[in-house]
C-alpha positions as CSV (number, residue, x, y, z in Angstrom):
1,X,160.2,366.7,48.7
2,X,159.9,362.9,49.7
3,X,156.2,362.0,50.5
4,X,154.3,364.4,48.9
5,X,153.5,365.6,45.6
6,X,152.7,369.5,45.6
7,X,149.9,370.9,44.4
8,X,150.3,373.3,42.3
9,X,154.0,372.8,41.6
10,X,155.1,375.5,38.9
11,X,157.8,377.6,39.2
12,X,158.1,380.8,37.3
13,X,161.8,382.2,36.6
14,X,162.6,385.8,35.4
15,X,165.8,387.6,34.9
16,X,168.8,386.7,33.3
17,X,167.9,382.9,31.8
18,X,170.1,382.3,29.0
19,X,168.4,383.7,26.3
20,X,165.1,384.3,27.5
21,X,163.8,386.7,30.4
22,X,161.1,383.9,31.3
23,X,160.5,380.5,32.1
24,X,157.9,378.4,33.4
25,X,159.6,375.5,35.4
26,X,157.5,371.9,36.6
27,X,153.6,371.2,36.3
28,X,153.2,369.9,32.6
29,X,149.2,370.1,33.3
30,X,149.6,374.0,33.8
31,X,148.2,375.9,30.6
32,X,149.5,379.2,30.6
33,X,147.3,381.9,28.8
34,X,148.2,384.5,26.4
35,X,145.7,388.3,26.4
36,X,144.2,388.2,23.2
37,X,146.8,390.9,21.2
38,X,149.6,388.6,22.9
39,X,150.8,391.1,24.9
40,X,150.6,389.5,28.4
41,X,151.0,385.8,29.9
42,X,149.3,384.7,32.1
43,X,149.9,382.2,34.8
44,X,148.4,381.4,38.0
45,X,146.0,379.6,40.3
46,X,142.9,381.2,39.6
47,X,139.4,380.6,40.4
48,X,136.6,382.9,40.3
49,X,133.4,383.4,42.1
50,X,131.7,385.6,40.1
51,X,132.7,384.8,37.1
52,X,129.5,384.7,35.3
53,X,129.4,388.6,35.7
54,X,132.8,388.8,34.4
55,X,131.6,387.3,30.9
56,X,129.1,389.8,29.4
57,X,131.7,392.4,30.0
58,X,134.4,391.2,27.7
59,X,132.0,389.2,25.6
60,X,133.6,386.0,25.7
61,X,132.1,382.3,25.7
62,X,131.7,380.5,29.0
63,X,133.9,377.6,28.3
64,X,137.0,380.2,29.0
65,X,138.9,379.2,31.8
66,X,139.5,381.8,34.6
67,X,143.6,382.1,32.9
68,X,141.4,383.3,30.0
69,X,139.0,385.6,31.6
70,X,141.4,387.3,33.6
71,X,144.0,388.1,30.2
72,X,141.2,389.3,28.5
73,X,140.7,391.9,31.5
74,X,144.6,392.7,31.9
75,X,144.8,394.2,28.6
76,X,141.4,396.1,28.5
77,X,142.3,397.6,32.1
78,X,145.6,396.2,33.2
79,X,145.6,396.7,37.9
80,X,142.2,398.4,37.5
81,X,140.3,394.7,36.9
82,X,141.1,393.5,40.3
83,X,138.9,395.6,41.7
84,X,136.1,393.3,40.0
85,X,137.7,390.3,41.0
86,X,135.9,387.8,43.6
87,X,137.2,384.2,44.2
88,X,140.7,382.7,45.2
89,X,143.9,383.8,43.2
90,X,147.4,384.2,43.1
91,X,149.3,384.7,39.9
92,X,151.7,386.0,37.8
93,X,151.6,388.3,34.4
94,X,154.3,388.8,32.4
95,X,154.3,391.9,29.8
96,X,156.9,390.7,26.9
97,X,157.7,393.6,25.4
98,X,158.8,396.0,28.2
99,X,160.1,392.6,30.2
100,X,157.8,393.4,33.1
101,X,156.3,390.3,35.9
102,X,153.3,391.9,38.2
103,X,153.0,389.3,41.2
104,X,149.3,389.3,42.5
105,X,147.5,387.5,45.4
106,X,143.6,387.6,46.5
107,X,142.4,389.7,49.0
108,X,141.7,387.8,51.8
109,X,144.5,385.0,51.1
110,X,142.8,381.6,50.0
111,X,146.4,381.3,47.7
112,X,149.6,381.6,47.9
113,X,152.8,383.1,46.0
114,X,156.5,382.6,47.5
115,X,159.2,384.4,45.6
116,X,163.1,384.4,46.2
117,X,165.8,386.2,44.0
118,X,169.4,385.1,43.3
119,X,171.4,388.3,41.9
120,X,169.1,389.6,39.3
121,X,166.9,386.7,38.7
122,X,163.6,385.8,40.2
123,X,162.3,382.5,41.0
124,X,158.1,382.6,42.1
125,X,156.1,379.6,42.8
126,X,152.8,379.0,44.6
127,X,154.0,376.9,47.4
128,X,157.3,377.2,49.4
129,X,159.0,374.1,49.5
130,X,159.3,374.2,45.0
131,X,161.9,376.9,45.9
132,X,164.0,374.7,47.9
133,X,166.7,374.4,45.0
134,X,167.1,378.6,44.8
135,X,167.6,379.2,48.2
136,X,169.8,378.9,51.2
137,X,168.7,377.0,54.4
138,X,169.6,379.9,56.3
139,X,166.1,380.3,58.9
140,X,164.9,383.2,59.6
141,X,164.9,383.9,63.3
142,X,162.3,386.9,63.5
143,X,160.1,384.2,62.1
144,X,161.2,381.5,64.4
145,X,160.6,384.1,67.2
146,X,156.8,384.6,65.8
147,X,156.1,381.1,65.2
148,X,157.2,380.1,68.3
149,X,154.9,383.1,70.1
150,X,151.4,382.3,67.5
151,X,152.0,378.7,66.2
152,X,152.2,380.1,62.4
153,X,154.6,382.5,60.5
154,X,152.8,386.0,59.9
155,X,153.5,388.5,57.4
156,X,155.4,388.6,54.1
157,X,158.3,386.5,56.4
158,X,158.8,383.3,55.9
159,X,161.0,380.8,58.3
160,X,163.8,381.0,55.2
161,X,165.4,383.9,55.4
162,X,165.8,384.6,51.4
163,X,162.4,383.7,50.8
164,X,158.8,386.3,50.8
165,X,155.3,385.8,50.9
166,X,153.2,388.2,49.0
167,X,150.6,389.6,51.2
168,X,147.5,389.5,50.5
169,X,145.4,391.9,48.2
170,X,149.0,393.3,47.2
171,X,150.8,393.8,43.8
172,X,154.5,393.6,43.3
173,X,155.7,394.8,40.4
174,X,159.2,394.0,38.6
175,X,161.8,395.3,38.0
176,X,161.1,398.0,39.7
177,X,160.3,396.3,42.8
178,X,156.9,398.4,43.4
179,X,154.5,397.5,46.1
180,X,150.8,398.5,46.6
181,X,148.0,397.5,47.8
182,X,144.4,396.9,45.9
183,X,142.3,395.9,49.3
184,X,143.2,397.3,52.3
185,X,141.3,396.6,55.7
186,X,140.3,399.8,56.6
187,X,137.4,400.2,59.3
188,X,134.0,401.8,57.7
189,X,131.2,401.6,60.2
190,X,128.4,403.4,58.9
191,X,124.6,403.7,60.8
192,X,121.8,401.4,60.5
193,X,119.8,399.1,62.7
194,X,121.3,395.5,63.4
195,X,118.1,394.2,62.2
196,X,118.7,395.7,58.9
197,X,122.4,395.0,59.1
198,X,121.4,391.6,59.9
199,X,119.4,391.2,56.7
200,X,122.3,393.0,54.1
201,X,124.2,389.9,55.8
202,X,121.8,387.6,55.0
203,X,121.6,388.5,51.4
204,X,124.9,388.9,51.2
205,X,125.2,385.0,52.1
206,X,122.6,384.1,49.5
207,X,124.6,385.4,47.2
208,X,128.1,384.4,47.4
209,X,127.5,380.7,49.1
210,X,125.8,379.2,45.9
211,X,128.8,381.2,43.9
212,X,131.0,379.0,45.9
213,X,129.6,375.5,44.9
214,X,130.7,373.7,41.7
215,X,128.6,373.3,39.0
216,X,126.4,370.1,38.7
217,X,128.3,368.0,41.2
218,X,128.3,367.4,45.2
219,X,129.6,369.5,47.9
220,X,131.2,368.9,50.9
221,X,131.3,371.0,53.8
222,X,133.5,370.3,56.8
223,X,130.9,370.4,59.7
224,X,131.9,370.9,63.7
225,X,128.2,371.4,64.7
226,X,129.4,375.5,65.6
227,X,127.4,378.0,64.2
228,X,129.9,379.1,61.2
229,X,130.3,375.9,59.4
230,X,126.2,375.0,60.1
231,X,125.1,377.8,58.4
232,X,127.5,377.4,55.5
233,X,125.7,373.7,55.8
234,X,122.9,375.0,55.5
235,X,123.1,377.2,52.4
236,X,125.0,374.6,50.8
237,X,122.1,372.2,51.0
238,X,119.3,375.0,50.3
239,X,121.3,376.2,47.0
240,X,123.1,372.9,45.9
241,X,121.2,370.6,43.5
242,X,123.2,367.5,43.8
243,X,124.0,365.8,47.4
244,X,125.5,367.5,50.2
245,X,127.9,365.2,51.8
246,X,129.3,366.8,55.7
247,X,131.7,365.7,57.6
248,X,132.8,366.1,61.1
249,X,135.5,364.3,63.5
250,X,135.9,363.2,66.9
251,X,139.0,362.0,69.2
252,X,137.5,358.6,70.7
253,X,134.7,358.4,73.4
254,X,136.6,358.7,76.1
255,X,136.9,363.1,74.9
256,X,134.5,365.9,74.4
257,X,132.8,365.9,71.5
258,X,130.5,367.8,69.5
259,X,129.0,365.0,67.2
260,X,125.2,366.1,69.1
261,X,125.4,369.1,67.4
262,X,126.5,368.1,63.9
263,X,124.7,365.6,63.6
264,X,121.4,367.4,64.4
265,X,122.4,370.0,61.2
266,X,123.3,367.0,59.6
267,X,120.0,365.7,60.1
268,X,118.3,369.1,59.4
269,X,120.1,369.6,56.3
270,X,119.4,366.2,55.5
271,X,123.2,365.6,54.0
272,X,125.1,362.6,53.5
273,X,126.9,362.3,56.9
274,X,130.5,361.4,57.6
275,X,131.7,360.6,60.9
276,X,135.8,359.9,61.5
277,X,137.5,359.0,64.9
278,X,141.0,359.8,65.0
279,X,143.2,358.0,67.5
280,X,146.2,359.1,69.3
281,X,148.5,356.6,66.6
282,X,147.2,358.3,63.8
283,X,147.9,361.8,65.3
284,X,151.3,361.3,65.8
285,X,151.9,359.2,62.8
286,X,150.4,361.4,60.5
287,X,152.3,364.4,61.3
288,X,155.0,364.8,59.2
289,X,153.4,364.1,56.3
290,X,150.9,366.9,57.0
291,X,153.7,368.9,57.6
292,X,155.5,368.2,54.6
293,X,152.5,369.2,53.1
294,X,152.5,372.8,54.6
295,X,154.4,375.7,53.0
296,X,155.7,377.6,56.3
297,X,154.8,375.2,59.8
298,X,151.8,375.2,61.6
299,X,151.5,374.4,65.6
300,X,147.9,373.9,65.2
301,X,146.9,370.3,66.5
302,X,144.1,370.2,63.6
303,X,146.7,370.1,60.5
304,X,146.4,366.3,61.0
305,X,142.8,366.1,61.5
306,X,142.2,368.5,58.5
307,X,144.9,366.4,56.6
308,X,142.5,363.3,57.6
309,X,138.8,364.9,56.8
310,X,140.6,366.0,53.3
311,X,141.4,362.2,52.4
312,X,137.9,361.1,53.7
313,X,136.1,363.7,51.2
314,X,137.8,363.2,48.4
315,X,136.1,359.9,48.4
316,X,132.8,362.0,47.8
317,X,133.0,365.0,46.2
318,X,135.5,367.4,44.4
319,X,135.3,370.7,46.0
320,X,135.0,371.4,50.0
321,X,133.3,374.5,51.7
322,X,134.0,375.5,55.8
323,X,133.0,377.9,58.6
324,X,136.5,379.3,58.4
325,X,135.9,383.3,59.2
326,X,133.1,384.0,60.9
327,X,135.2,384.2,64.0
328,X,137.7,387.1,62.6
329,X,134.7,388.4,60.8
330,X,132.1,388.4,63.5
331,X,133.8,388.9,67.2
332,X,134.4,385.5,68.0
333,X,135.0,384.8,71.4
334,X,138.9,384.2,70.8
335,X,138.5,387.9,71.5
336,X,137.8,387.8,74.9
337,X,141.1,387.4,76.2
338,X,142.1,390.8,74.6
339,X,138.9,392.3,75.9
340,X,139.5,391.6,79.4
341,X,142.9,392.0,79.6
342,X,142.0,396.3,78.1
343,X,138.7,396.5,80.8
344,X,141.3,395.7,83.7
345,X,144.2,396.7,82.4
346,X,143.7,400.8,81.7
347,X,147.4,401.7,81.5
348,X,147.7,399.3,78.5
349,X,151.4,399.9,78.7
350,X,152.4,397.0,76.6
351,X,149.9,395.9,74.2
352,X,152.1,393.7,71.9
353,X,153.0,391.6,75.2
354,X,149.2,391.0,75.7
355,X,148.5,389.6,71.8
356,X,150.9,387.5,72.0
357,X,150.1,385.7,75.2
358,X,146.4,385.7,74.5
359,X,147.7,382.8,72.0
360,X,148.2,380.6,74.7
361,X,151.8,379.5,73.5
362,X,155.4,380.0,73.6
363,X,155.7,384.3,73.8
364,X,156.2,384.1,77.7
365,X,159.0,381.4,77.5
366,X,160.9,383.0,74.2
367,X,164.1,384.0,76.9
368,X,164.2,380.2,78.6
369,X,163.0,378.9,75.1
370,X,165.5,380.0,72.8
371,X,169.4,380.2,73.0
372,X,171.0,383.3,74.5
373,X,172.1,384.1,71.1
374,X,169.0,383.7,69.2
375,X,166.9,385.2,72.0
376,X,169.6,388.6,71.6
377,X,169.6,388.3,67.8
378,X,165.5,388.7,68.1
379,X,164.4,390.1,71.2
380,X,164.0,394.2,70.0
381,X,163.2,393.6,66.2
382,X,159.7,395.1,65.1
383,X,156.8,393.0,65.0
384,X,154.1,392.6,62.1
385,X,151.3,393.0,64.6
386,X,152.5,396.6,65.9
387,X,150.8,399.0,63.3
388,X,147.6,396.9,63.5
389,X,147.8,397.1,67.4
390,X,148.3,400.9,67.1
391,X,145.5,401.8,64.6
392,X,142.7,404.0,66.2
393,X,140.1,401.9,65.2
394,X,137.8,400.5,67.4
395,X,139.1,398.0,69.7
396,X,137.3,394.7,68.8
397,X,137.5,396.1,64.9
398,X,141.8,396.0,65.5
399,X,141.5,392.6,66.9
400,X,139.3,391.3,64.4
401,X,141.7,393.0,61.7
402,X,144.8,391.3,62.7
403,X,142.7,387.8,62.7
404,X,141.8,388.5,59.2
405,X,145.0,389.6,57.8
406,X,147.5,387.8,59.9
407,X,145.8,384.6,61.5
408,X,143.5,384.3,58.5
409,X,145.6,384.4,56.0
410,X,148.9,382.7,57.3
411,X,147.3,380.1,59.5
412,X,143.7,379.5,58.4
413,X,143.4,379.7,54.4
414,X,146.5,378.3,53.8
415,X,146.4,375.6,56.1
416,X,142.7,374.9,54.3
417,X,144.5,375.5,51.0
418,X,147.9,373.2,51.7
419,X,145.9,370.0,53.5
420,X,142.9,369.9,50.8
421,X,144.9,370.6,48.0
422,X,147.1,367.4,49.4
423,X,144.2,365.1,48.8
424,X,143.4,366.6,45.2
425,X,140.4,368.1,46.9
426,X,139.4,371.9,46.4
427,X,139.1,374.1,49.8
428,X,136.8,377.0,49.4
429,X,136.2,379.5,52.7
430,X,132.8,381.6,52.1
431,X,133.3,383.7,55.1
432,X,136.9,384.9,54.3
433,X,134.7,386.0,51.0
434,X,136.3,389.5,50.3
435,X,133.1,391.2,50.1
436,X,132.2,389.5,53.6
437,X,135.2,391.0,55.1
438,X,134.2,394.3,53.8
439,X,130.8,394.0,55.4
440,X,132.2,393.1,58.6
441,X,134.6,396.5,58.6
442,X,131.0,398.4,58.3
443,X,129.5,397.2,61.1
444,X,129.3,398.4,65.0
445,X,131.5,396.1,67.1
446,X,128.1,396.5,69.5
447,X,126.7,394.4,66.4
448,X,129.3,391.9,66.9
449,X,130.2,391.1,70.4
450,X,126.7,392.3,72.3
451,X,127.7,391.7,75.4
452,X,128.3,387.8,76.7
453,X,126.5,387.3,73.1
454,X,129.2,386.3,70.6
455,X,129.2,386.8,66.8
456,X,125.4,388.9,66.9
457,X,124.9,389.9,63.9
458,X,125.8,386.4,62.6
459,X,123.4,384.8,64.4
460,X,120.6,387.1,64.1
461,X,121.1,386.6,60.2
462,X,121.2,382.5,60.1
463,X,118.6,382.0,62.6
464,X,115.8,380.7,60.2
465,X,118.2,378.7,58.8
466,X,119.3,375.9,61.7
467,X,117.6,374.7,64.9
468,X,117.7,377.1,68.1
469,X,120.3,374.4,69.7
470,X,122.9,375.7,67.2
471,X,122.2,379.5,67.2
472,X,122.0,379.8,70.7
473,X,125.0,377.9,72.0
474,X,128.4,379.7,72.5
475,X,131.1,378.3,70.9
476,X,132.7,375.3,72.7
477,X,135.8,374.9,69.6
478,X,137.1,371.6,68.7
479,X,139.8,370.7,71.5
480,X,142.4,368.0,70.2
481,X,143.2,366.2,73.4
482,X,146.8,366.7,72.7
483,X,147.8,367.7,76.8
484,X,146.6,364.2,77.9
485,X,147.6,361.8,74.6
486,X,151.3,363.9,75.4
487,X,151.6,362.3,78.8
488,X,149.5,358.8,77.9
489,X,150.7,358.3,74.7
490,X,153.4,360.0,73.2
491,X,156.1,361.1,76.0
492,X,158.6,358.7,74.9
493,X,158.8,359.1,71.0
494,X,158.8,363.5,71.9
495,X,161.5,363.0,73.8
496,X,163.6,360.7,71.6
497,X,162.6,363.5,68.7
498,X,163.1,366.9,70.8
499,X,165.7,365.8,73.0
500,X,168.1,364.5,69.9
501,X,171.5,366.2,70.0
502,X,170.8,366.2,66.3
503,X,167.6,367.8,66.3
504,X,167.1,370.0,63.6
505,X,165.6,372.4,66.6
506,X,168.7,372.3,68.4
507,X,170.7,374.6,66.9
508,X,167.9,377.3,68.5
509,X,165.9,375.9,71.4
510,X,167.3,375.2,74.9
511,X,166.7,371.1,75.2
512,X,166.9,371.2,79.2
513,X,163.3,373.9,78.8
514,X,161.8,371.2,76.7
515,X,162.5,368.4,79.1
516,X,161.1,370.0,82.1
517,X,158.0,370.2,79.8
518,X,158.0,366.9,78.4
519,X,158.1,366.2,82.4
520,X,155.2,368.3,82.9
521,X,157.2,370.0,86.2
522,X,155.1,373.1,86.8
523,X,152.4,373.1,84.2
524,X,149.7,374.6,86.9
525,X,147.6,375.8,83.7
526,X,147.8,372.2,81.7
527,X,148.8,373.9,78.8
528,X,152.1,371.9,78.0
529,X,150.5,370.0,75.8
530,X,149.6,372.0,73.0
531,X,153.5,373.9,73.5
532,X,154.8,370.3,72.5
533,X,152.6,370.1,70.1
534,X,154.3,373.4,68.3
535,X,157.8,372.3,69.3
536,X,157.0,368.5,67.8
537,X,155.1,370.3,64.4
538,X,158.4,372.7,64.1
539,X,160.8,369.4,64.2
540,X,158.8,367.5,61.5
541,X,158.7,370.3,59.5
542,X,162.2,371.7,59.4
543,X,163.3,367.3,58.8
544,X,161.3,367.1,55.7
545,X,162.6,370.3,53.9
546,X,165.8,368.9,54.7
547,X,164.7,365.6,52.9
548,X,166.1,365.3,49.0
């Protein structure tokens, strides 16, 4: 792909290869790993949390890489090691004498694996767009359709029709195409106190944040001033030896901002603080690149601000820690829509209707939106989100469960994973920790959401930790101005891009829709802007796979 370099960029090919049944295509700096009696190889992008418990039990030295680690434990207990596995993974292991590949990805997300197959050979690679040469440009409209209704592509889909995402915590096993699961999301609220629940969270952080920080080097930690990314600040600076550098962003003085409130962790913390304002030019002029550096597209108006941050911090430090999950782990107030809409809607006749619009985006418009054709071709096939929807457990626990698996880890973790690893900088989310997201699956949604009082339990564990400002505030979010730079800034140059005969959108969308928008005729709610935004990110995305 022109203007990026991807990170990782193997490719792993099985099947019918001339002589061989397996090949290991691209990254010359990727060291595959042999199990000790040679009867596995291992390949991957590994990195483990705990690895310093992992040692004593195969009674190897610590300068083994994580490759090595994990083929010692495949051929001691082959599947049964992943249960002991914490950290961010996916990769392959191929069994040479009885010409079998296991595909495996982490439990919560933090990597990816792609996979496409041509006849009988497979071609698997940790990001999307190293596939381009082994499969057709044929998109897939069911994933059109769900981008278009969430602003990301959920589920093992992706918006190529001959191309699948492993899911996460799942093994796929070839040839004979077998599929389980090792982690499944699974509600298990047992009794006890919040106060006590409150402190197994606590200790819970203490242990897996310091697991999370490199060894005898800085830190950084993306800081919004909320209450998920300040106490991962905070942790970072209590258990980190070296300087803790935080960063934060804002969009000009003229918008809301929350610099008050990171700066005053900043100041608590006492870390080396980073400050970058980013202007409606860069915005705009940024986003292809940051969408060339994406695997499926994302409609979020922070992929260019995260893009940004990453380049700023690579200046300081190697690895990078966020607040991501503690709003799909804790009852976040993106909730609330969902919450309301079952306390005054009883009848709940159409539940999958509801999720969908409670993003905010395109669901309501998919029959204006999309051609006649496409909207037909789309409009009654089964959605991911159905089963979770229908699962009988507790309300807020089904919400939080589809934020995890679906808007966790296709939107959040690999839009962390994609736009850090573009800047040669390491992306590490503590709160999508899988043992986190087990806690959170134990605990009353009482403990969560206490009334008005988002993320509870959360809050009540953190609170020695940061100033009362920053517990005690709801969450504000971190609003990207996009409605008003639309109109001020960028009308023109969206309409010369969306309105293009030769628009690579064209084929699907209904032009005259998009007009009226980039008019902003009707838009009573002001929510145009971040519509644009999705239809603008889906443009730049599908022009640079289509780049040589």
């Amino acid at each position: 792909m022109a203007m990026v370099m991807l990170h990782p960029s193997w490719c792993a090919v099985w099947g019918r290869i001339d002589r061989d049944r397996f090949a290991l295509l691209g990254s010359s700096s990727l060291q595959p790993v042999w199990s000790p009696q040679g009867r596995f190889l291992v390949v991957g992008d590994i990195w483990f949390s705990d690895r310093a418990s992992l040692l004593p039990e195969i009674a190897i030295t610590k300068n083994k890489s994580d490759s090595e680690i994990l083929a010692y434990l495949w051929e001691k207990e082959g599947e049964n090691c992943l249960t002991k596995l914490e950290g961010i993974f996916s990769f392959i292991i191929w069994e040479k004498e009885r010409d079998r590949l296991w595909l495996v990805r982490d439990a919560s997300g933090g990597r990816t694996l792609y996979y496409t197959q041509q006849n009988s050979t497979y071609y698997i690679a940790p990001r999307l767009a190293t596939l381009q040469p082994w499969h057709s440009q044929t998109l897939n409209l069911v994933a059109l359709r769900d981008y278009l209704s969430t602003a990301f592509v959920p589920g093992e889909q992706t918006l190529w029709q001959d191309v699948r995402e492993l899911s996460p915590g799942t093994i796929l096993l070839l040839p004979e195409s077998e599929r389980k699961s090792y982690f499944d999301l699974k509600e298990n609220i047992s009794s006890a106190s919040r106060e006590d629940r409150a402190r197994e969270l606590r200790s819970l952080l203490n242990q897996i944040v310091p697991e999370y920080l490199p060894v005898n080097e800085s830190v950084g930690v993306y800081l919004s001033g909320g209450l998920d990314s300040s106490c991962i600040a905070a942790l970072a600076a209590q258990y980190c030896d070296r300087q803790v550098f935080t960063y934060s962003i804002h969009f000009g003085a003229d918008c809301q901002n929350e610099l008050e409130f990171s700066s005053l962790v900043a100041n608590h913390c006492q870390t080396e603080h980073r400050i970058l304002e980013i202007t409606p030019q860069q915005m705009w002029e940024k986003l292809p690149i940051a969408m060339a550096n994406l695997d499926d597209p994302i409609g979020d108006p922070l992929t260019v601000p995260n893009y940004l941050l990453g380049q700023l911090a690579r200046e300081d430090v190697r690895v990078i820690l966020n607040g991501e999950g503690g709003d799909p782990c804790f009852g976040g107030p993106k909730n609330q829509p969902m919450l309301l809409n079952r306390l005054y809607n009883s009848t709940q006749t159409d539940l999958l209707s509801a999720y969908l619009n409670s993003y905010q985006k395109c669901a309501e418009h998919l029959p204006q939106l999309l051609k006649p054709d496409i909207f037909q071709a789309v409009v009654n096939k089964p959605s991911v989100f159905t089963t979770y929807l229908a699962s009988d457990a507790a309300y807020l626990n089904r919400l939080m469960t589809l934020n995890i698996r679906f808007k966790g880890a296709d939107h959040i973790l690999t839009k962390v994973n994609n736009l850090t690893r573009s800047a040669l900088l390491e992306g590490r989310s503590p709160l999508f920790d899988r043992r986190i997201i087990e806690f959170s699956l134990c605990i009353p949604p009482e403990y969560k959401l206490a009334g008005a009082v988002e993320k509870a339990i959360l809050k009540e564990a953190v609170k020695d930790l940061l100033p009362p400002a920053i517990v005690q505030r709801p969450k504000s979010g971190m609003m990207v101005p996009v409605q008003r730079w639309f109109y001020q800034h960028w009308q023109r140059s969206a309409k010369k891009l969306l309105l293009d005969r030769r628009a690579a959108i064209a084929p699907y969308l209904n032009q005259k829709l998009m007009r009226e928008w980039l008019n902003y005729r009707g838009d009573i709610w002001q929510r145009y802007g971040v519509k644009l935004w999705l239809l603008v990110s889906l443009e730049y995305w599908l022009r640079e796979q289509q780049k040589p």
